[in-house]
LOLO-594575 format. One record per residue (C-alpha): residue number from 0; residue in three letters; z, y, x. Coordinates in nm, 3 decimals, always signed. Each point is the difference from the previous one (the first is absolute). Example, Ala and Ser with C-alpha at 12.3 -4.5 7.8 and 13.67 -1.06 7.14 Angstrom:
BEGIN
+-----+-----+---------+---------+---------+
|   k |   r |       z |       y |       x |
+-----+-----+---------+---------+---------+
|   0 | ala |  +0.780 |  -0.450 |  +1.230 |
|   1 | ser |  -0.066 |  +0.344 |  +0.137 |
+-----+-----+---------+---------+---------+
REM end
This chain:
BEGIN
+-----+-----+---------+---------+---------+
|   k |   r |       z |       y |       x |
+-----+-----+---------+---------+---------+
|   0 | unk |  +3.448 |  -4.429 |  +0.825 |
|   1 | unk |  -0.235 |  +0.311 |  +0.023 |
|   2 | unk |  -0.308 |  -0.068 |  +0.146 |
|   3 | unk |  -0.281 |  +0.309 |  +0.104 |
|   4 | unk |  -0.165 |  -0.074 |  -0.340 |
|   5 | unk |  +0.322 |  +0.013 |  -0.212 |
|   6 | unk |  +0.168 |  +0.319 |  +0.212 |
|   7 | unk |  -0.384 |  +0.151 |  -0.079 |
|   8 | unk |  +0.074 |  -0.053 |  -0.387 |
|   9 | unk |  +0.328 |  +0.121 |  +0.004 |
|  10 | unk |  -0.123 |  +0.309 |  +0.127 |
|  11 | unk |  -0.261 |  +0.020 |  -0.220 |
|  12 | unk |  +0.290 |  -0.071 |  -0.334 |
|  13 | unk |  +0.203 |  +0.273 |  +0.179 |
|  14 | unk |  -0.269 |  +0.273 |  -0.022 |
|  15 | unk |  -0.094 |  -0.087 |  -0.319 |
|  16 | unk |  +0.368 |  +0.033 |  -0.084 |
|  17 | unk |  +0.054 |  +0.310 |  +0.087 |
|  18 | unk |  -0.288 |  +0.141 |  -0.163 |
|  19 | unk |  +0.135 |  -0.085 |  -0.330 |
|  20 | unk |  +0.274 |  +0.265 |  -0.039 |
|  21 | unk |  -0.251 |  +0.305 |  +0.109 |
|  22 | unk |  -0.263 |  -0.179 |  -0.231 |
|  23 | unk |  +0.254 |  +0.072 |  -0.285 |
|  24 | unk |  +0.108 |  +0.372 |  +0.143 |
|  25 | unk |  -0.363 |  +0.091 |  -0.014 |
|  26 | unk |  -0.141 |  -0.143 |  -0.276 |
|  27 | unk |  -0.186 |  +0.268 |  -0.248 |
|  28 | unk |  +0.106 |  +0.239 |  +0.268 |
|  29 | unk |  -0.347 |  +0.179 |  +0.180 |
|  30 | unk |  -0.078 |  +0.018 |  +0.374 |
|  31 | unk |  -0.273 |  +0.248 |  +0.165 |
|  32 | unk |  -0.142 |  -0.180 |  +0.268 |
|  33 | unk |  -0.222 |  +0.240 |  +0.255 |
|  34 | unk |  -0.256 |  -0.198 |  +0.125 |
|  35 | unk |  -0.164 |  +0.069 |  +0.299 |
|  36 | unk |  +0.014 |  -0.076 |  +0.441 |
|  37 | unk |  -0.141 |  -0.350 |  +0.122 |
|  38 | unk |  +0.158 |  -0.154 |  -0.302 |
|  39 | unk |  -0.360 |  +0.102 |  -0.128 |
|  40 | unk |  -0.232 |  -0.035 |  +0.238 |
|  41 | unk |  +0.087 |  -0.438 |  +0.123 |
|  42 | unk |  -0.101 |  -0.193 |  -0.217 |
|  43 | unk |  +0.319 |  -0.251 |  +0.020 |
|  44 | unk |  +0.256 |  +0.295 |  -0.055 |
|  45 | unk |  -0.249 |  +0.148 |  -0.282 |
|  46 | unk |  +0.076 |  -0.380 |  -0.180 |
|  47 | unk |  +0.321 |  +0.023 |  +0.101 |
|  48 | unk |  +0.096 |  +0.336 |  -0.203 |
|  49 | unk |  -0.191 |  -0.074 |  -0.264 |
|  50 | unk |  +0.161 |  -0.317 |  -0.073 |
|  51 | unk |  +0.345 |  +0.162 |  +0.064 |
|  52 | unk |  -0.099 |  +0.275 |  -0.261 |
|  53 | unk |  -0.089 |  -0.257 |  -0.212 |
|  54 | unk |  +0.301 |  -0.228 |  +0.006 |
|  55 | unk |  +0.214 |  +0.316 |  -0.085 |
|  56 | unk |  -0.200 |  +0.070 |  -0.332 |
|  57 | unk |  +0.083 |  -0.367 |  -0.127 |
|  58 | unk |  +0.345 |  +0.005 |  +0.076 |
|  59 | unk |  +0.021 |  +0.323 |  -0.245 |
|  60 | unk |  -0.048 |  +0.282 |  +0.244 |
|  61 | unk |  -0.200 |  +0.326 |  -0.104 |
|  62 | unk |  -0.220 |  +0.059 |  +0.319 |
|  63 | unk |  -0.173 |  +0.335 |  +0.055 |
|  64 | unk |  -0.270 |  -0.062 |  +0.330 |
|  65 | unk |  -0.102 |  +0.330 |  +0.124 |
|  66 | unk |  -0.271 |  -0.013 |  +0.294 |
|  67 | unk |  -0.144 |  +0.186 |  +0.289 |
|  68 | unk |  -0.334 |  -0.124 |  +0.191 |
|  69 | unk |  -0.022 |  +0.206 |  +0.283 |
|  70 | unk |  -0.168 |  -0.268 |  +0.249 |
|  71 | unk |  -0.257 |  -0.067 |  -0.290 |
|  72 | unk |  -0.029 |  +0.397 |  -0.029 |
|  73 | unk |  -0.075 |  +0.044 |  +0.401 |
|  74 | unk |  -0.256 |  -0.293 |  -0.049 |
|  75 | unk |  -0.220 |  +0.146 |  -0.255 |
|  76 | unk |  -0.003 |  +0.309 |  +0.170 |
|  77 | unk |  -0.054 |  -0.136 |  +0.347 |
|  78 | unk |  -0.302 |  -0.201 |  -0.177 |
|  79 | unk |  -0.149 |  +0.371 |  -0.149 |
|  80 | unk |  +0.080 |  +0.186 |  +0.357 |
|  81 | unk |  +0.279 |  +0.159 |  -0.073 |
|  82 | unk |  +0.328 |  +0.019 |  +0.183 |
|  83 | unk |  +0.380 |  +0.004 |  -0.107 |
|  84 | unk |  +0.180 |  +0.292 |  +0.028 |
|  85 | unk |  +0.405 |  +0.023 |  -0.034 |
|  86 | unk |  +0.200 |  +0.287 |  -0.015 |
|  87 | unk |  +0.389 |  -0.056 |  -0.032 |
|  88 | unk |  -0.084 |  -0.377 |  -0.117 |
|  89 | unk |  -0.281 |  +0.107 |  -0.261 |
|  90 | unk |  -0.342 |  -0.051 |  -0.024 |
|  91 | unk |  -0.208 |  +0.330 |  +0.014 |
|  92 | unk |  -0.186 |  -0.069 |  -0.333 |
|  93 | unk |  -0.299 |  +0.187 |  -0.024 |
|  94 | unk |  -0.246 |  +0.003 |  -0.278 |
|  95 | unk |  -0.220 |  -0.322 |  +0.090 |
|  96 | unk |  +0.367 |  -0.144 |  +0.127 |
|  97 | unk |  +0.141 |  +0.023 |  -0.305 |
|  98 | unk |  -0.313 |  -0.181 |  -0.197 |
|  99 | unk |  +0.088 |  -0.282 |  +0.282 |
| 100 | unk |  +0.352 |  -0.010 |  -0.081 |
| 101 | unk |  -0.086 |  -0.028 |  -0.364 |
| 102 | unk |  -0.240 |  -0.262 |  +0.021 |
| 103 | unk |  +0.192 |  -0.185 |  +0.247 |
| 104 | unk |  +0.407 |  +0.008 |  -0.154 |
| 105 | unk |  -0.093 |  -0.001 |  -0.336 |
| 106 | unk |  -0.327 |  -0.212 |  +0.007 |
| 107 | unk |  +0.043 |  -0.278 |  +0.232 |
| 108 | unk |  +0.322 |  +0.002 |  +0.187 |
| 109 | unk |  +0.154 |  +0.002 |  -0.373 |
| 110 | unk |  -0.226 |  -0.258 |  -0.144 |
| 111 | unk |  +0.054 |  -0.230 |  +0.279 |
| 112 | unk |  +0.338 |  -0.011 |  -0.062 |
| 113 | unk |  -0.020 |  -0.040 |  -0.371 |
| 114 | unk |  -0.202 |  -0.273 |  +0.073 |
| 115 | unk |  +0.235 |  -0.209 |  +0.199 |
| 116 | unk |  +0.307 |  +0.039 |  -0.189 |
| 117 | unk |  -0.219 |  -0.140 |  -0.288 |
| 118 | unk |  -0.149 |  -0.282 |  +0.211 |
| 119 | unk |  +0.370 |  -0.095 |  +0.093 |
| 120 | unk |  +0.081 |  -0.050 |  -0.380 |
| 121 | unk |  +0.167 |  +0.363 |  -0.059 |
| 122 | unk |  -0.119 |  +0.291 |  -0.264 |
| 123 | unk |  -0.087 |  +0.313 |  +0.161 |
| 124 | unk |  -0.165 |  +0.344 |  -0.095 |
| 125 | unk |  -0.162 |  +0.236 |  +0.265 |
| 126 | unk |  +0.082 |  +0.382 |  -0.053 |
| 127 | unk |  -0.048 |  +0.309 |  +0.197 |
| 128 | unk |  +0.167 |  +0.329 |  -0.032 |
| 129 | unk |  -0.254 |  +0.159 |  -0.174 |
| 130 | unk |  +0.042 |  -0.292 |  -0.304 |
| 131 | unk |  +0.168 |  +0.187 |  -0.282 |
| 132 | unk |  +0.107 |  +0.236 |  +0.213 |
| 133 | unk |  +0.215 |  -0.231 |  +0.162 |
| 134 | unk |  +0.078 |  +0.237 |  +0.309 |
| 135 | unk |  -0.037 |  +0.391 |  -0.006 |
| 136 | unk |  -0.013 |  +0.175 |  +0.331 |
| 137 | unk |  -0.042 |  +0.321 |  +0.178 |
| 138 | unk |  -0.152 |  +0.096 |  +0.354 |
| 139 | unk |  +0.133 |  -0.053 |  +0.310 |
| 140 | unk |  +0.013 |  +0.289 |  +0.213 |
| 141 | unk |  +0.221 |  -0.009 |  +0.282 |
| 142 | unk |  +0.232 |  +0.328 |  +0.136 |
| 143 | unk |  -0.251 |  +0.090 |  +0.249 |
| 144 | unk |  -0.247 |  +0.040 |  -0.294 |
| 145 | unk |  -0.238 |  -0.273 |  +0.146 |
| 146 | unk |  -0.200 |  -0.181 |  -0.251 |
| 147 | unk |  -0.090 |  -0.392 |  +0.034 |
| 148 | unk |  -0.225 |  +0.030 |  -0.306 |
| 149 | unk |  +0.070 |  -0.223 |  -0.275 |
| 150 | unk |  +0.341 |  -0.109 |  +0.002 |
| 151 | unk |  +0.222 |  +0.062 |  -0.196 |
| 152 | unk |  +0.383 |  -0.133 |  -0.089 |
| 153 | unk |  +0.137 |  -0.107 |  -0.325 |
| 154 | unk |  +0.153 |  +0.184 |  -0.246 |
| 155 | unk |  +0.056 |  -0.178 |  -0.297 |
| 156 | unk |  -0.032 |  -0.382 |  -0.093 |
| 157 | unk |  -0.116 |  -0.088 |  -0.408 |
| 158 | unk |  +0.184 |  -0.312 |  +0.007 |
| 159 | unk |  -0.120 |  -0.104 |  -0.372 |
| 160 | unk |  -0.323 |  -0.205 |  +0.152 |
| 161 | unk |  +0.251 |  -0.182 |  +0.233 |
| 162 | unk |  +0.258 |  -0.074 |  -0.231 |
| 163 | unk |  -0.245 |  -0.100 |  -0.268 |
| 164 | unk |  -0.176 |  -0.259 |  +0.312 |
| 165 | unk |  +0.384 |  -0.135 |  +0.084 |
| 166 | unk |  +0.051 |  -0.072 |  -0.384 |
| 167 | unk |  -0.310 |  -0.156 |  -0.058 |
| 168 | unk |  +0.086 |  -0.246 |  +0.267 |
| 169 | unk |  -0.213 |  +0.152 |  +0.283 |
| 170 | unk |  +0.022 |  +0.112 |  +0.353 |
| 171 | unk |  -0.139 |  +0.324 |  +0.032 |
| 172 | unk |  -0.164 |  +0.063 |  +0.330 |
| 173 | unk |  -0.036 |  +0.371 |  +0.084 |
| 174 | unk |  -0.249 |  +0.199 |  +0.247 |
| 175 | unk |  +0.088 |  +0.322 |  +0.080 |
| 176 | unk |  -0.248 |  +0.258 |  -0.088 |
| 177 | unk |  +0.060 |  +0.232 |  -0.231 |
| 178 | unk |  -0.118 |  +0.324 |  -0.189 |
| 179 | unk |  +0.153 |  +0.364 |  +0.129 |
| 180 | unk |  +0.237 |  +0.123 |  -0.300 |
| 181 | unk |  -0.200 |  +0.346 |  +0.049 |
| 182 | unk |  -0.330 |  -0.085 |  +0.133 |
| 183 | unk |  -0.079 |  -0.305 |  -0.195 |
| 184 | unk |  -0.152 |  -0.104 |  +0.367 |
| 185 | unk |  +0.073 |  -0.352 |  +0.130 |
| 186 | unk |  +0.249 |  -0.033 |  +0.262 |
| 187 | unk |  +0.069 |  -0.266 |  +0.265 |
| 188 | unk |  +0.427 |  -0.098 |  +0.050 |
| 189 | unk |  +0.195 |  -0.117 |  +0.224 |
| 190 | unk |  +0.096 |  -0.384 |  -0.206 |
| 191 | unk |  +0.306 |  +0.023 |  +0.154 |
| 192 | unk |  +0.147 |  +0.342 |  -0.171 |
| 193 | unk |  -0.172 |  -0.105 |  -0.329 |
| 194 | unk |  +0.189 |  -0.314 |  -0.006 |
| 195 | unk |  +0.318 |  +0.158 |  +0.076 |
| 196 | unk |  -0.081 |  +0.221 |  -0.238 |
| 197 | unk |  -0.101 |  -0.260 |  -0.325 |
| 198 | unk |  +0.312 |  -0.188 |  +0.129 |
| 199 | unk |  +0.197 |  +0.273 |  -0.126 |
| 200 | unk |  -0.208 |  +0.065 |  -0.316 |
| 201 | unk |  +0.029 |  -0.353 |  -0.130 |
| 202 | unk |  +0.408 |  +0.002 |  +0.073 |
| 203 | unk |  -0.085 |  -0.313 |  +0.274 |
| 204 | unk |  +0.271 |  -0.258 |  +0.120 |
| 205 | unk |  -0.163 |  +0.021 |  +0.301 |
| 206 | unk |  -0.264 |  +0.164 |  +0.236 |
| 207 | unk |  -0.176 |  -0.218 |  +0.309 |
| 208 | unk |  -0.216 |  +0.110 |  +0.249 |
| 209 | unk |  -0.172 |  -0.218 |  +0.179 |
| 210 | unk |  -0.089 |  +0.098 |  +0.362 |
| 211 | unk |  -0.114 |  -0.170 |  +0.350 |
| 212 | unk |  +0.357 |  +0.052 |  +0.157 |
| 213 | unk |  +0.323 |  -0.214 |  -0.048 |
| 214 | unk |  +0.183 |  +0.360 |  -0.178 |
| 215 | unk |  +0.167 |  +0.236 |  +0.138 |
| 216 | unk |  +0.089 |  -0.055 |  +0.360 |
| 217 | unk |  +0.269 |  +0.160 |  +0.218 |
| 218 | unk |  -0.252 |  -0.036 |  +0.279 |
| 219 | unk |  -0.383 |  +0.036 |  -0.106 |
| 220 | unk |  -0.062 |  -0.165 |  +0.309 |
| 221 | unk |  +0.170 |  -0.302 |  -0.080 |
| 222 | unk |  -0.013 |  -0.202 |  -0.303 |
| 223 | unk |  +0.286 |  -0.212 |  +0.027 |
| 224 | unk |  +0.201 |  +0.355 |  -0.027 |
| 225 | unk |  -0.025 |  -0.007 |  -0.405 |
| 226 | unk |  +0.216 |  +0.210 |  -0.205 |
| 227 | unk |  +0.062 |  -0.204 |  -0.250 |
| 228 | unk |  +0.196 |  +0.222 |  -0.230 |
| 229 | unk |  -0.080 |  +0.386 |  -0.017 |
| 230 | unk |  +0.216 |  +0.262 |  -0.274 |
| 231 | unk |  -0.211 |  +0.253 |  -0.093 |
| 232 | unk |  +0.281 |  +0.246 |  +0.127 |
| 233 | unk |  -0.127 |  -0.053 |  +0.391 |
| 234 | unk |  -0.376 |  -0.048 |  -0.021 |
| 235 | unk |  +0.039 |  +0.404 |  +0.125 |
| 236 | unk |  +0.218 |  -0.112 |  +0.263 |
| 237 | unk |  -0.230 |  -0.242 |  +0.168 |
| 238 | unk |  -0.301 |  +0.231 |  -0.068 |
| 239 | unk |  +0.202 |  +0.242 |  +0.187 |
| 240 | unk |  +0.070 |  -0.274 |  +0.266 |
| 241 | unk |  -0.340 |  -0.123 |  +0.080 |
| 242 | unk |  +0.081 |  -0.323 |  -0.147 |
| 243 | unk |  -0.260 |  +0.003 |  -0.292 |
| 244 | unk |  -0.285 |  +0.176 |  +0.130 |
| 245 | unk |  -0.390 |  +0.046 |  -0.071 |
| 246 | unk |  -0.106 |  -0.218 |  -0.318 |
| 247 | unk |  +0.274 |  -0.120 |  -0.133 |
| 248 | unk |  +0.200 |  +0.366 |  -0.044 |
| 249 | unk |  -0.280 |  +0.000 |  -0.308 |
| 250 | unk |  +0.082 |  -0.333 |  -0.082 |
| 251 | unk |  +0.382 |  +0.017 |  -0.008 |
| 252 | unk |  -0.010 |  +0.353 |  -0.199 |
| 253 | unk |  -0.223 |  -0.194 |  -0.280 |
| 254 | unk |  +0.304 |  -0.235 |  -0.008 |
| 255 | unk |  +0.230 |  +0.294 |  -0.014 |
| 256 | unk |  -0.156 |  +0.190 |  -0.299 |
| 257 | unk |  +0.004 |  -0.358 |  -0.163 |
| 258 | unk |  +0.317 |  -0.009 |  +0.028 |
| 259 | unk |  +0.118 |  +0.364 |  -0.087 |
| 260 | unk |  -0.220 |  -0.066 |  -0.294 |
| 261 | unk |  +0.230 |  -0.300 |  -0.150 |
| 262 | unk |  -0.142 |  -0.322 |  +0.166 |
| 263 | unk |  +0.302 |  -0.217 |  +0.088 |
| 264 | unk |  -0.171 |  -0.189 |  +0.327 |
| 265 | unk |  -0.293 |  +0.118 |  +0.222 |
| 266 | unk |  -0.112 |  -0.271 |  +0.264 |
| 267 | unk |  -0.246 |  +0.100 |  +0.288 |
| 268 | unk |  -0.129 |  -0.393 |  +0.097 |
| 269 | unk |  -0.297 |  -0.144 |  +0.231 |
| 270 | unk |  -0.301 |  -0.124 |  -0.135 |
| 271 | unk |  -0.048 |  -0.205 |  +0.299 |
| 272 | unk |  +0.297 |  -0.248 |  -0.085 |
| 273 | unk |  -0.134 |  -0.281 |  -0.257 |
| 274 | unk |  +0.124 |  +0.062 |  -0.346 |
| 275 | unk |  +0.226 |  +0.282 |  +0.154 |
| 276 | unk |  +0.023 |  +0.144 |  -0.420 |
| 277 | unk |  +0.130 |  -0.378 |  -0.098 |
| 278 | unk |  +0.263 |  +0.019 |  +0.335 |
| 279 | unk |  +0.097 |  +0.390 |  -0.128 |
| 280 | unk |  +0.051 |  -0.080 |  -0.349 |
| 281 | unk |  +0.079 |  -0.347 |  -0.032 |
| 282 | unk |  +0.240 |  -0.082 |  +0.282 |
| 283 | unk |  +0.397 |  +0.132 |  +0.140 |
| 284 | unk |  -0.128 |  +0.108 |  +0.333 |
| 285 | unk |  -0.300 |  +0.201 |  -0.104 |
| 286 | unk |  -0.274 |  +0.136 |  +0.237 |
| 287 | unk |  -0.104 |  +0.313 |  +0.156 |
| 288 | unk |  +0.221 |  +0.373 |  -0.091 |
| 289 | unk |  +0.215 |  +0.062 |  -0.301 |
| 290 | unk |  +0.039 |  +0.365 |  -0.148 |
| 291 | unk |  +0.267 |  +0.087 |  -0.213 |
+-----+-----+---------+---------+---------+
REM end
């Protein structure tokens, strides 16, 4: 006869069950993770990822972290007077900005991350864009011809640094600054576009942003309206339709170069769920919005 304990076990066997057969579809395989939302800022769902990202590097699973920092960005500035600017979703960068974003995504945002991987028994390497030449990019400058100062969007990914990290048995962790191809200048970029973007490089099994929504729903209003699913063929469709609207049309279109680019599964999952990367990987049902 069950009893609350044993039906509690059971459940527990059950999960761990059917982890095993994507445990052995993904092992030596490589992930890009894109880091970012709540997911960073509490200090439970920090643990909580971290552990997750862990756990996937000891089963066998190349993991690529890429991170952004914005709330740690609008800090620093707040604390130096300075406010936060955003046109179209990015940061006007200007020339102390960019000095800020430097310090802050490749100095301590990246660090701190480093540091708990390695606290929670895992072997990680901080990197920004500007390591090796890891990223190359160019400046954006929208149709109107407005400039937002020192932004700029990514043009090419030197994936020798990160392939040499995933053989050595690390987890590279990757800021995104980087140097202008032309200018030599240092740039500020959007995490999520580079990570789409060194998904593709680095021929990835799969690309997963993290965000502070459930995915893709059919009503932004409602999160119990989830799309699930999502072909690539009709993310126009429900641009068109008003269904994915304001952030996540960036979002989704990171998950559609991905994919255009040769990455098999693109998954668009909330940070705010406990070990929401463990449920996406690791289990039948999944979490969040699948793009393929």
């Amino acid at each position: 006869m069950f009893n609350r304990d044993s039906n509690f076990n059971f459940q527990k066997a059950n999960i761990l069950s059917q982890a095993l057969p994507y445990i052995q579809k993904y092992n030596g395989k490589t992930i890009v993770i894109k880091y970012g939302g709540n997911a960073m800022i509490s200090g439970e769902l920090k643990d909580s990822v971290i552990r997750d990202i862990v756990l996937l590097s000891y089963v066998g699973i190349k993991v690529v972290v890429v991170h952004g920092g914005g709330p740690e960005i609008n800090e620093f500035l707040s604390k130096i007077g300075k406010k936060s600017n955003f046109v179209n979703g990015l940061r006007v960068t200007d020339e102390e900005t960019i000095d800020v974003v430097q310090m802050v995504l490749a100095g301590k945002v990246n660090k701190d991350i480093v540091s708990l991987i390695d606290k929670n028994g895992g072997k990680s390497i901080g990197l920004c864009g500007i390591d090796a030449d890891l990223l190359k990019s160019k400046k954006v400058i929208f149709e109107d011809g407005s400039d937002i100062g020192f932004v700029g969007e990514v043009v090419e990914v030197n994936d020798s640094i990160i392939e040499h990290s995933l053989n050595g048995g690390y987890i590279p962790v990757i800021s995104t600054v980087a140097l202008g191809q032309e200018d030599g200048k240092v740039y500020n970029i959007n995490a999520d576009s580079a990570a789409a973007k060194i998904s593709v490089k680095i021929n990835a099994e799969k690309f997963i942003l993290i965000t502070d929504v459930p995915g893709v729903l059919r009503d932004p209003r409602d999160e119990t309206s989830l799309i699930s699913e999502l072909d690539v063929k009709d993310i126009d469709t429900l641009i068109n339709d008003g269904v994915i609207t304001g952030g996540m049309i960036p979002k989704v279109n990171c998950c559609r170069e991905a994919i255009n680019g040769g990455v098999s599964r693109t998954h668009i999952i909330d940070g705010r769920v406990l070990h929401s990367l463990i449920l996406e990987v690791f289990s039948n049902e999944g979490i969040g919005t699948m793009i393929l």
